[in-house]
Every structure is written in structure tokens, then in C-alpha cells.
C-alpha positions, 0 to 999 in steps of 0.5 A: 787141502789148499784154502778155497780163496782163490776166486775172490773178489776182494784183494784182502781174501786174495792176499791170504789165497796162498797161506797154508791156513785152508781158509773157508769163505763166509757162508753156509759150506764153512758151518756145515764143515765146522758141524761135521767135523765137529769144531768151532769156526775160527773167525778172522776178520781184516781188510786189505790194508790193515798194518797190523792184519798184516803182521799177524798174516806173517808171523802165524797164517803164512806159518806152516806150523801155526797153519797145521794146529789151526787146520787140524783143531778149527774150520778157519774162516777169512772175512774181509771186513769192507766186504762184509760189513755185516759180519763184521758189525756184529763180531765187533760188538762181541769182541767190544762185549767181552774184551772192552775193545775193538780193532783189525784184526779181529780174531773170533772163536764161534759155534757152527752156528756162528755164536761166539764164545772167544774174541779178540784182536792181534795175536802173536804167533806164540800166544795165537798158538797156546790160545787155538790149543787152549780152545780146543781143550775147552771145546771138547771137556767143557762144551757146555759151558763153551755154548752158553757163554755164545748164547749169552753173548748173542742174547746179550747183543740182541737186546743192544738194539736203538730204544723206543721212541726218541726225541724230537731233534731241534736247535738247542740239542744241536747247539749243545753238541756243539758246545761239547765239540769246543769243549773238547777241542785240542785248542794246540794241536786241533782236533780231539782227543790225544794220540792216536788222533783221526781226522774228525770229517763229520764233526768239522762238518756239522760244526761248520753248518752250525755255524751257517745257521748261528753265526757262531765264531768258536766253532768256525774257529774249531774249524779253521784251526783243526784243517790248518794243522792237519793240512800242515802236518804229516798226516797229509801227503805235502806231495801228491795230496790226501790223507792218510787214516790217522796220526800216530801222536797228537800233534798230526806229524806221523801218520799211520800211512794208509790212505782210505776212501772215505777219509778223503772224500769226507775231508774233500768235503770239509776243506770245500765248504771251509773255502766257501765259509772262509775264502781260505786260500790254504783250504782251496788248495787242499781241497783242489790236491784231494781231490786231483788224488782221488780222480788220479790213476796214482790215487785212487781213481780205477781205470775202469771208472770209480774209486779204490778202497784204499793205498795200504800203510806198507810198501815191501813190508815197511811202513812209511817206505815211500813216503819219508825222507832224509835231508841227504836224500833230499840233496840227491833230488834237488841239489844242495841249495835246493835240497837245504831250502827244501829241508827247512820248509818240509821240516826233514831233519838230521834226528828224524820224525819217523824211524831210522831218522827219516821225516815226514813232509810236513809244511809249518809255513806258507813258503817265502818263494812259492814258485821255488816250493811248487819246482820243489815239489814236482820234482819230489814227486816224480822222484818218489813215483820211481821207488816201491809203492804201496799196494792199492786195494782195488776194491770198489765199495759202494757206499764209500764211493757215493760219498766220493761221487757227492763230495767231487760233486760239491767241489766242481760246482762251489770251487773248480767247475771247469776240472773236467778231469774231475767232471769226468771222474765223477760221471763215470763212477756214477754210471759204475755205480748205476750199471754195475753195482744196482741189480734188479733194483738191489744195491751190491757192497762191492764190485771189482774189474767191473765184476760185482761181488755176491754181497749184499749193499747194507744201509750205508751203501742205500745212504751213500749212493742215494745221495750220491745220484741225489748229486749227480741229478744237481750236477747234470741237470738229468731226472734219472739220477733222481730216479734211481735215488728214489727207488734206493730210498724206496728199498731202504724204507721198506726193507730197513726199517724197524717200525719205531723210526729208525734202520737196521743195517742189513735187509730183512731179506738179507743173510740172517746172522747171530744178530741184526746189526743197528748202530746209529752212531758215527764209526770211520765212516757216517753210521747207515742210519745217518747216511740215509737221513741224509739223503731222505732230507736231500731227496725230499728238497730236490722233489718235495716229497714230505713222506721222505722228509718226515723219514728222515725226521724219524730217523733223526729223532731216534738219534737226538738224545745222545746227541750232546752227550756223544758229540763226536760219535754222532758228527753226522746226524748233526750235520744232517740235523742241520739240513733238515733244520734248515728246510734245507734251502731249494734253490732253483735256476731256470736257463737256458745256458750256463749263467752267473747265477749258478756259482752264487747259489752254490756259494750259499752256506746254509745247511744241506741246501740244494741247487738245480739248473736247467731249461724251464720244465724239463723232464724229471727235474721236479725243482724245474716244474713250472718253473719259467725265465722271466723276460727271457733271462735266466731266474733263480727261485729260492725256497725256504721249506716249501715256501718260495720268495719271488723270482729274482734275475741278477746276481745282487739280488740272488746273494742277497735273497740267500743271506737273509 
């Protein structure tokens, strides 16, 4: 019988449609086979451009062999991990439970009730074989055993819930966390931590909130130097702009290839805000270049509005094929002199940074002719656009767009506001989000072609998109974008919380699994649990509505006493803490046009702070209410925690109103 993954939507189950294995989707008709059978689910769980989910689908599920021990002894189940948050949160606790670790893929043998009793990672095909025999041995002379040692695994994750009661967040908690964060700073190569080394987004965020709020030099610093050797290394793509998922050693040079949603949208974020802090000319261009690859058809930007998951790490199987050069490659493109001069600034050297003597771009240096690197460049690229590409994970995920949507957002308004390129990319996954992806007042996890899946959002999906509509509604001016974040954060408070505070990720009326997943730390992305703080204080600003903000306050609170001590798993509920620290900041434009107010109240620094402008009382746009231009010239209103300044008319006297 062939696998029953044809019709999926997600490209991930699609890649694994052909596979001898006969893969069974999630859900109730894969455990009610595994009942009748009598044998234990195999649970595999991925994503679409997962190198090593890659290997193991070559060397084992697209083996006729391996396929025919899997078939005949389990009912094997394939979950694509970004599809499935859910599922996968909660086989990631098992698997961290009983090996000490965790990763993709991830390989779990589970009762028909879906208790596991087995987990692991990457298996190789002869050691993957010996283990599928070994658990059916088990299963059928030791079945007993087998089932209890499930259920103690789930009794024991069951109890793995946020403690009771918390802590109130304040300055001196977020202080140490800072503290912490300078601490463990690589003071060579920035960052933390050695190899592998990932973009630490949500910790360079809070620290540069930190230091809006403090003043303080170091972690600014940290900042800086951190975006510079990122920017300057391999892990960035010196060509066509974003980063790929992480390096491979401490010092940024080789990346592994992939390239996510989130981390771009994440760092778009960061990169801006350096600018704004700084007026660093090395941070504008990096963020002007991540976010033209985001919009971009050759990036991640869909035809049909929104953006891709991810570029996979591969191309035609090899990783790094599209992206690394040799100098002789290099002479082909550009010529002899141009390819030398090319060779020395992009660090591409006869020994090689990667395999097979082959670099990656790197650039170590501002260039001494600009005009010369920025001919170089194109030409590369047009170059590199002709060889294979990697496979792009078509996918549209909810929560990782509304970050993408936020960070676009605050790149037109506080650097490139005339992109209406960007402007356009923005508005229209925004509308995808909003026609496609919100059913019958419900978020969905993941759409692709303009077909929503079956899945249902979880809580970083409400977190995301709120905050996301929470942009558009600064962006656009209109009261529906504010609306709809409303009625999502309605949804997350009444069908998410756990009456102490704080969230679960999943619904109440959602699937019931083993286990309600609840993790507020940070993972690749910010947990479900920061994600709405965010947007409950960002909501709260834009309305005044002191029910969301005392929410997210909660929420906060639940988080604050691992703050210090877990810095760089809880980056995002610092940054949040920031904002809700800092009021955060209302700022309010009443114009009839666009004016010079505008850029000079996205150009404050203080945490979370929102900007609205428009024609006095328009509909829908509370920060606009009663809200009048004196002397008809447009007039900023500034408040600080509900509590407002008096109105001021010109430029000087708005900076100087924000600096204070």
C-alpha cells in the first residue's frame, strides 16, 4: 500500500509522498491502525529543510529494504515539525526527558495512544534497522514494561508545567539579565557561546531596550560588536542578503545554509533598531538587504502575498552548492583583475573555508573602491542565480509571518519608508493572514497556494499575528487592523490561559495530546508565552485598554524569576519587559498629511513605544480620539503610561519632548 501523503500541504510531508515507508499523517485513523494491528506508532518528526532529515530520508525511508522492516513491524507516522508545533513540543520534551537532548529529526516509538516509550534523533540506516527489530522484541515479550515506562514518561512531562505564582518583573531583574548577557559574551568573535553559534536576535534585542532605558555603554557594545561579525562573516549571504539558521564554528564563517523565516525577520528587527541607536551605516545596509531578500521572489516573498518558511541547506543534494566560490570561479565571472581584487575582499582563498577548497563570502572590511564591490557584487549574483538553487519550503506559517510583517513594518517607518516595494509586500501578507489564515474568528498554523491547512494556530501564532495587525494599524492609519488583534487576543485570554497567569500553547479546545505543551522560554523563535505579552502590552499602548496590559504583566511575572539566571532562553520576555517597563511610550500625530513629525517619533529609542498618525478622531484609531491639530498644523501628543505631556507642533520641540 502506498503512504497516504500525497494530499498534504505542507512540502515537508510531500517531500516523503513517494518513500516506500507507507507513512500514516497525524491524527486518530494512524492510532486506531496502530490498535488493530497491534503495534507501536513510529513517530518521525522534521521540517522541509532539515539537512539532516534529509540524510536520514535517503539512507533509510526511501529504502526498500529499511521501508518493508518499518511497515511490517510499526504504523509510521510523518509530522512535519512547523505544521505541527504541538506534536512536536511535546515529543521534544520526551526525547530531552530520556536522551538529554533534542534536535530534527526526531525519531519516537509511541503506544496507539501516542505515550512514548523510545526516543531519539538521526539514526543511521543500519543502526535504525537493529532499533526498529529491537522494539519489536520488546513490544511483544516485554509489553508491560514497554507501557509503563510511556506512562511514567508522560506522568513525568505532565508535571513539567510554569510554577505557581512568579514574581513581579522589574529594572533591577532586567538589569541582571543584562549583566549575564555581558557576561557571557564572546568578546572575539560576538555572540554566545562556541560552535555551532546562532544569531542570538532576541537577546541583541533586549539588550539594545536595555540600553534605551540605562544608558548603558557595554550592552550597546555587545550589540554592535555581535551585528558587525555577523554581518561581516559567512553566515550572511554578502550577495543577495539574509542569514542563513547558524555557523557552523564560533567565528560566523561557515554557515549552515539554510535560511529561515524567522531568523531574518527577527534580525531585520535588530539591524533596524541598531541603525536607529547608532546611525550605523553598516547596520542600514544590512537591514535595507534583509529585507529586500524577504519581499523578494528569489527570497522568501510568495507570489501570491506572504512569505516562505525557509531555502533549504541543500542544493541537488550537496549543501553549500550555490553559495561558495573558488578564486578560479571567481576569474571566470569577473576577469582576472576584477576576480583577484574580488578574491581578497570576499576572503575566497585557494585553501578554502568550506569542502573541496571552496569559501564562503565573507567581507572583513568596508571595500576601498565601493563602486568597484557594489559592480562586483551584482555580477556575482546574476552569476549565481544561473546554477541550482535550493529547494524553498513554500509553506506559509502564521506566527513567523506576523513577525516578518512587524519587522517590515518598523523598517519602512524608522529607515526606508518610501520602499513601496516592501510597503506592498507588507499589506499583502498582512490581507493573507487576515482573509486566509483567520477562520471564523480562529487563527490557522499554515496555509499554502492560498489553501489553509487543518491545523490549528497555537499560541505563538495569536502572539505573532496580533502584533503583527498591531503594526499594520501604526502603519496604515486604519481601526481594522486593531480589530482583528483584538478579537485574537480575546481568543488567547480565554482560550489559553491556565488561570495562574500565564498560557499554555495549545487551546483548550484543541487536539488533546499526551500532554499540554507550556514552555515560556525562547526557542529559534520567541516562546507563545512571550509572543502575546508582546502584543497584549503593544495593544494595551495603541487602546489604552489596562485589562490587556495587566495581562501581560501576569504573564510577565510568571517569567521573571529565570530571567537573570537563563538570560539567553528568555531574550524575549526581556525585551517585552522592556516595553512594558517603559509604559511603553504612546505617541500620537494628528495631520492631515504626511509631515516631519512622523519620522522624529519613530526615531525614539524607548522600548516598545508606538506611533500613530492620522486625521484627528478617525474611526477606530482610539490614540487619535479627541485628539485635535492646533492651529491647523499637525501636533504630536506624547504619553508616558497613560499620562500625557501637552501637545507639541515642530520637530525640535518633539525630540526633545521624547529625549527626556
Amino acid at each position: 500500500m502506498g503512504n497516504r501523503l500525497g494530499d498534504a500541504t505542507s512540502p515537508y510531508l510531500q517531500q516523503h509522498a513517494g518513500n516506500p515507508v507507507d507513512w500514516w499523517e497525524w491524527g486518530p485513523d494512524a492510532f486506531a491502525e496502530a490498535r488493530r494491528r497491534d503495534v507501536p506508532l513510529l513517530i518521525s518528526v522534521g521540517y522541509s529543510s532539515c539537512h539532516w532529515c534529509h540524510v536520514m530520508a535517503h539512507e533509510s525511508f526511501e529504502d526498500a529494504e529499511v521501508a518493508a522492516v518499518v511497515n511490517e513491524l510499526t504504523v509510521p507516522v510523518k509530522v512535519d515539525r512547523e505544521e505541527r508545533p504541538d506534536v512536536d513540543a511535546v515529543y521534544m520534551s520526551a526525547t530531552q526527558a530520556m536522551t538529554g537532548q533534542g534536535g530534527w529529526p526526531m525519531t519516537v516509538f509511541a503506544t496507539a495512544d501516542g505515550s512514548p516509550f523510545l526516543c531519539g534523533t538521526y539514526f543511521p540506516r543500519e543502526h535504525f534497522v537493529r532499533l526498529v527489530h529491537a522494539v519489536d522484541q520488546a513490544w511483544r515479550t516485554q509489553r508491560a514494561d514497554v507501557i509503563r515506562q510511556g506512562e511514567a514518561v508522560v506522568s513525568a512531562l505532565g508535571g513539567a508545567a510554569l510554577p505557581s505564582g512568579g514574581g513581579p518583573l522589574t529594572a533591577d531583574l532586567l538589569d541582571a539579565a543584562a549583566a549575564t548577557l555581558r557576561r557571557e559574551h564572546d568578546p572575539v568573535n560576538g555572540g554566545f557561546g562556541g560552535a555551532p553559534k546562532f544569531p542570538p536576535s532576541m537577546c541583541l534585542e533586549f539588550l539594545l531596550r536595555q540600553h534605551a532605558r540605562t544608558g548603558d555603554p557595554a550592552s550597546l557594545e555587545v550589540v554592535r560588536h555581535t551585528c558587525e561579525r555577523m554581518a561581516r562573516g559567512g553566515i550572511y549571504d554578502q550577495l543577495a542578503g539574509g542569514f542563513a539558521r547558524y555557523s557552523v564554528d564560533a567565528g560566523w564563517v561557515v554557515p549552515h545554509f539554510e535560511k529561515m523565516l524567522y531568523d531574518n525577520a527577527l534580525l531585520l528587527r535588530v539591524y533596524t533598531h541598531l541603525w536607529r541607536a547608532t546611525g550605523d551605516p553598516l547596520a542600514a545596509r544590512v537591514a535595507a538587504e534583509t529585507a529586500a531578500f524577504l519581499v523578494s521572489p528569489d527570497g522568501l516573498g510568495l507570489p501570491g502575498g506572504g512569505f516562505a518558511s525557509a531555502l533549504d541547506a541543500d542544493t541537488d543534494g550537496a549543501e553549500g552548492l550555490t553559495y561558495v566560490w573558488t578564486p578560479a570561479q571567481l576569474g571566470e565571472v569577473l576577469g582576472e583583475g576584477d576576480g583577484a581584487w574580488a578574491a581578497a575582499y570576499f576572503g575566497v582563498t585557494d585553501a578554502g573555508t568550506f569542502e573541496h577548497g571552496t569559501s564562503v563570502l565573507q567581507r572583513l572590511a568596508e571595500p576601498d573602491d565601493p563602486d568597484r564591490a557594489a559592480d562586483v557584487t551584482r555580477r556575482l549574483l546574476v552569476t549565481r542565480r544561473q546554477r541550482p538553487q535550493p529547494a524553498r519550503d513554500d509553506k506559509l506559517v502564521a506566527a513567523w509571518n506576523g513577525l516578518a510583517i512587524t519587522a517590515l513594518v518598523e523598517y519602512l517607518c524608522i529607515v526606508g519608508g518610501s520602499d513601496n516595494t516592501v510597503r506592498d509586500a507588507v499589506v499583502e501578507a498582512a490581507e493573507v493572514l487576515a482573509g486566509t489564515h483567520v477562520v471564523d474568528g480562529r487563527l490557522r498554523r499554515a496555509s499554502r497556494d492560498g489553501v489553509v491547512g487543518e491545523p490549528a494556530g497555537v499560541l505563538e501564532d495569536y502572539g505573532g499575528v496580533a502584533e503583527a495587525f498591531c503594526a499594520m494599524h501604526q502603519l496604515t492609519g486604519e481601526g481594522r487592523w486593531l480589530e482583528l488583534a483584538g478579537q485574537l487576543l480575546d481568543v488567547a485570554l480565554a482560550h489559553f490561559g491556565d488561570g495562574d497567569g500565564g498560557f499554555y500553547d495549545t487551546a483548550d479546545d484543541a487536539e488533546q495530546l499526551v500532554m499540554r505543551p507550556q514552555d515560556p522560554t525562547d526557542n529559534a523563535s520567541p516562546s507563545g508565552l512571550t509572543s502575546v505579552a508582546m502584543a497584549l502590552t503593544t495593544y494595551a499602548a495603541l487602546t489604552g485598554g489596562t485589562t490587556y496590559r495587566q495581562a501581560a504583566g501576569r504573564a510577565l511575572g510568571k517569567v521573571a524569576p529565570i530571567m537573570a539566571r537563563h538570560a539567553r532562553f528568555t531574550g524575549w520576555a526581556c525585551a517585552v519587559g522592556e516595553a512594558h517597563l517603559a509604559g511603553p511610550l504612546e505617541i500620537a500625530i494628528a495631520t492631515d498629511g504626511t509631515d516631519e513629525l512622523v519620522p522624529v517619533a519613530w526615531a525614539s529609542t524607548s522600548p516598545g513605544a508606538v506611533v500613530v498618525a492620522g486625521r484627528p478622531d478617525q474611526p477606530g484609531v482610539p490614540l487619535l480620539a479627541g485628539r485635535s491639530m492646533i492651529a491647523g498644523r499637525p501636533t504630536a501628543y506624547v504619553c508616558r503610561g497613560f499620562v500625557c505631556d501637552l501637545p507639541v507642533t515642530d520637530p525640535p520641540a518633539l525630540r526633545s519632548r521624547l529625549a527626556q
